[in-house]
C-alpha positions in Angstrom: -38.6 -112.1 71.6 -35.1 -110.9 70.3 -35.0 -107.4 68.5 -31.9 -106.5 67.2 -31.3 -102.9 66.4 -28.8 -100.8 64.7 -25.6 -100.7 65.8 -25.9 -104.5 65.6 -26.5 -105.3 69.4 -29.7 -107.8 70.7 -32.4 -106.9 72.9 -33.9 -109.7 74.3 -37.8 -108.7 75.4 -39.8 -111.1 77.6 -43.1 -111.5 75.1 -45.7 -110.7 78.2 -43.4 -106.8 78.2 -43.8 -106.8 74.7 -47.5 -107.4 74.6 -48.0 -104.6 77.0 -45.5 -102.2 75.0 -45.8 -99.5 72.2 -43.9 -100.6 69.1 -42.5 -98.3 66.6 -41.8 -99.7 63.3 -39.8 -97.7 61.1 -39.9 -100.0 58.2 -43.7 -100.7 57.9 -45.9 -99.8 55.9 -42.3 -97.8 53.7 -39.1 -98.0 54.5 -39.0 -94.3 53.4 -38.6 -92.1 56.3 -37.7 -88.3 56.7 -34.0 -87.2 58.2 -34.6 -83.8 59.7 -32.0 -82.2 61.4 -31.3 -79.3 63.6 -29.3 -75.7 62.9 -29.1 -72.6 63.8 -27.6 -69.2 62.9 -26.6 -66.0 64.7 -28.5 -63.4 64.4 -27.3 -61.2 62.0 -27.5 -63.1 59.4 -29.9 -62.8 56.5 -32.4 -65.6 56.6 -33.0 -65.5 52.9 -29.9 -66.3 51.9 -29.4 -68.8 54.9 -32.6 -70.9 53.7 -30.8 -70.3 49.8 -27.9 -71.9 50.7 -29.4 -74.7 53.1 -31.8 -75.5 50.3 -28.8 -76.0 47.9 -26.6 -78.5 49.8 -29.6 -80.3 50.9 -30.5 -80.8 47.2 -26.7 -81.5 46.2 -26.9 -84.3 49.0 -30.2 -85.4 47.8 -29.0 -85.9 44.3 -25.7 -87.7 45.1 -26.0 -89.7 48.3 -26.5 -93.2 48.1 -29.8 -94.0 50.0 -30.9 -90.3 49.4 -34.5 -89.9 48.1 -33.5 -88.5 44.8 -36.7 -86.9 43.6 -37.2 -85.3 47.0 -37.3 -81.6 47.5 -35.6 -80.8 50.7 -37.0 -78.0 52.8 -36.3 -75.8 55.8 -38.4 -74.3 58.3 -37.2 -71.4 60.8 -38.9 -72.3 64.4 -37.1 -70.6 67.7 -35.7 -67.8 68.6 -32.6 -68.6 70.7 -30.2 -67.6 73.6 -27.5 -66.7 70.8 -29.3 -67.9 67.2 -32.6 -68.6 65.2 -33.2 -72.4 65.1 -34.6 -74.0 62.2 -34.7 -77.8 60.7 -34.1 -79.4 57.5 -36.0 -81.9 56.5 -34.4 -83.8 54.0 -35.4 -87.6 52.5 -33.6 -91.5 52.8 -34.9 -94.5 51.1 -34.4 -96.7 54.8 -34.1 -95.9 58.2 -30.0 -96.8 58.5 -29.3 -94.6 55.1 -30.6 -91.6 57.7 -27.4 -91.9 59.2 -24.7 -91.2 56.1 -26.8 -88.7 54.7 -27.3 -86.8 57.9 -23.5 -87.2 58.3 -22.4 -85.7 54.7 -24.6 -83.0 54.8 -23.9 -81.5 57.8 -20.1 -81.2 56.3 -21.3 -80.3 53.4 -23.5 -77.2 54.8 -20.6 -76.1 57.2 -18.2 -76.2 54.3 -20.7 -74.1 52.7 -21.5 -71.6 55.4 -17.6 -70.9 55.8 -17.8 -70.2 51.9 -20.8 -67.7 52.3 -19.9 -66.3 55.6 -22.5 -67.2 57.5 -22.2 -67.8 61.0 -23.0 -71.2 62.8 -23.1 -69.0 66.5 -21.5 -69.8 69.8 -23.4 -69.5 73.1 -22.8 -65.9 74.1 -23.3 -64.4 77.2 -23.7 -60.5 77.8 -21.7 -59.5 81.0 -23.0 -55.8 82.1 -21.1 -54.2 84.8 -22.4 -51.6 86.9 -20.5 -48.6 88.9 
């Protein structure tokens, strides 16, 4: 059997490996899928207006991205508490599994662009050094 995926290369798959394998199929039974991806801030910054802005790019990116899902309503969820930030996703919405990609891609520029605006911080790993006499 010959899969090919993505980035346009071929996977050839002898059929009795293929038979004894789980299959994911992103296209069946929608070719909708979700595009969730990661973030975090430092921790002094104010989580309502983080999730306010996030939720405003992710619907300007919604709205003018081809492959977006246009009537989608983006959302984010905080999840970990960090070395140096609070984690959280965003879960945005593509018509098709390769439109993931381009969307992903413009609105993570479009969030840091947007971050810089608003002064909130995208954090470094930071390590506390204590010393001792």
């Amino acid at each position: 059997t010959r899969i090919r995926a993505l980035p346009n290369t071929l996977g050839i798959i002898p059929n009795s490996k293929l038979a004894e394998s789980i299959i994911t199929n992103y296209s069946l039974p929608v070719l909708e899928m979700s595009a969730v991806i990661q973030c975090g801030v430092d921790y002094g910054s104010d989580l309502e207006k983080v999730e306010r802005v996030t939720i405003d790019v992710a619907k300007q990116i919604q709205e003018t991205i081809p492959g977006a899902k246009r009537d989608f309503q983006p959302f984010i969820r905080y999840h970990t508490f960090y070395e140096s930030n609070i984690n959280f996703s965003i879960i945005l919405r593509v018509e098709e599994p390769a439109a993931k990609y381009i969307v992903t891609h413009e609105f993570i520029k479009a969030l840091k662009k947007r971050y810089d605006e608003e002064g909130i911080e995208i954090s470094w790993p930071i390590v506390k050094i204590q010393h001792i006499k």
